[in-house]
Structure formats: structure tokens, C-alpha cells
N, C-alpha and C positions, 0 to 999 in steps of 0.2 A: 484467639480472642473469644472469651466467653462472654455472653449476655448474662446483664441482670435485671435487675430490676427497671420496670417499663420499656423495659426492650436495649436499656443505656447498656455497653460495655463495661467491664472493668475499671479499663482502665479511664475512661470518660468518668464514674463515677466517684475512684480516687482525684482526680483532677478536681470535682464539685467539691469535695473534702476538703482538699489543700485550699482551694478558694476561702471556703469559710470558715478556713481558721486563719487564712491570712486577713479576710477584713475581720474577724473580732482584734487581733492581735494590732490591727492600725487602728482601728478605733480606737482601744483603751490605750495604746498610745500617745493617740490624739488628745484625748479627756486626762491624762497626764500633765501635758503639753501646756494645755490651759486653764488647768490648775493652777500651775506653776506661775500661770502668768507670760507666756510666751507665745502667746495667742491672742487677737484682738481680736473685738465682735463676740458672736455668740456661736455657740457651737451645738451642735443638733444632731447627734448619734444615732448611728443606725446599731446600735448596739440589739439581738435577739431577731434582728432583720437577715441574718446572712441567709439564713436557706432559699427565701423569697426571693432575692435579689440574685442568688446561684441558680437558684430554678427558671425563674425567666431570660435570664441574659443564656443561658444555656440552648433555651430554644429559639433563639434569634441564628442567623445568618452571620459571616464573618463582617461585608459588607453591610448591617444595617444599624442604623442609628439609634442611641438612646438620649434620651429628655428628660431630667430629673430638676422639680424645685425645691423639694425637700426631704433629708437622708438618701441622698445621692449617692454619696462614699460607696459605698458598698459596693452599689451596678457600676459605678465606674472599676473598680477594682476587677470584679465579676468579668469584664466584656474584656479588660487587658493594661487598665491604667496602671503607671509604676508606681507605686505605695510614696518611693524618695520624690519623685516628682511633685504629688501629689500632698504631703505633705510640708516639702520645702514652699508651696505655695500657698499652707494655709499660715506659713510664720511670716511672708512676707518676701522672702529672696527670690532673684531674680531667679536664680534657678530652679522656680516652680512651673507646673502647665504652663502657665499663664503670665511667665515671669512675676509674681509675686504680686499681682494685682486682686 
């Protein structure tokens, strides 16, 4: 395992990489989504947010908690949330986080 930058490994910082391309890729998504009209309410992108939300959640703890009121998506993504879960709950089905609530 080689170090790189800020002392992070490799492979730790392809891992930050893959993160932030998967939330751009469920955001715009998402902003697809509710374009179309398949989305209720309003929708609040963390679209140009990925690195911030990859760099913090990174130096958190496996066990520790995150708190977001607005452009969330991302740190949820970032800490481990499943993008299908996640998004089946901003359409509504019960198969979201949240059961679709």
C-alpha cells in the first residue's frame, strides 16, 4: 500500500473518487427524475458538492452519525447509503429508506 496525498492510501483515495462520481451521477439522475415529472416537492442538488461531502464523511468514524437539513444526498451516499434505496424513496415506493414517505 502506497501513501498519497495527506497521508490517505491509494487505494482510500480511488474509493473518494468512485464516491464522487457516484453522487454526481444520482444527482443528475435525480434532476432528471423531476424534470420528467416523477418527483414531488422540490428538489435541492448537491450537484459541485461532491468533494466536500467525500472529504468529510471520509474522516468520520464507521460508527458515527451524520445530520443533514439541506443537500444531504451526497453525505448520505459518501458514509454508505444505497443510491436504489435512496432514490426509490424520493419517487415515493415503499421500497425507499424510508418506505417512501
Amino acid at each position: 500500500m502506497t501513501h498519497n496525498f495527506a497521508g490517505l492510501s491509494t487505494e482510500t483515495l480511488r474509493d473518494m473518487l468512485y464516491k464522487m462520481y457516484l453522487i454526481r451521477i444520482f444527482e443528475e439522475s435525480a434532476e432528471q427524475l423531476y424534470f420528467q415529472g416523477m418527483m414531488h416537492g422540490t428538489m435541492h442538488l448537491s450537484i459541485g458538492q461532491e468533494g466536500s461531502a467525500v472529504g468529510s464523511i471520509t474522516a468520520l468514524r464507521n460508527d458515527d452519525y451524520i445530520f443533514s437539513t439541506h443537500r444531504g444526498h451526497g453525505h448520505c451516499i459518501a458514509k454508505g447509503a444505497k443510491p436504489g434505496g435512496m432514490m426509490a424513496e424520493f419517487m415515493g415506493k415503499e421500497s425507499g429508506d424510508c418506505r417512501g414517505r
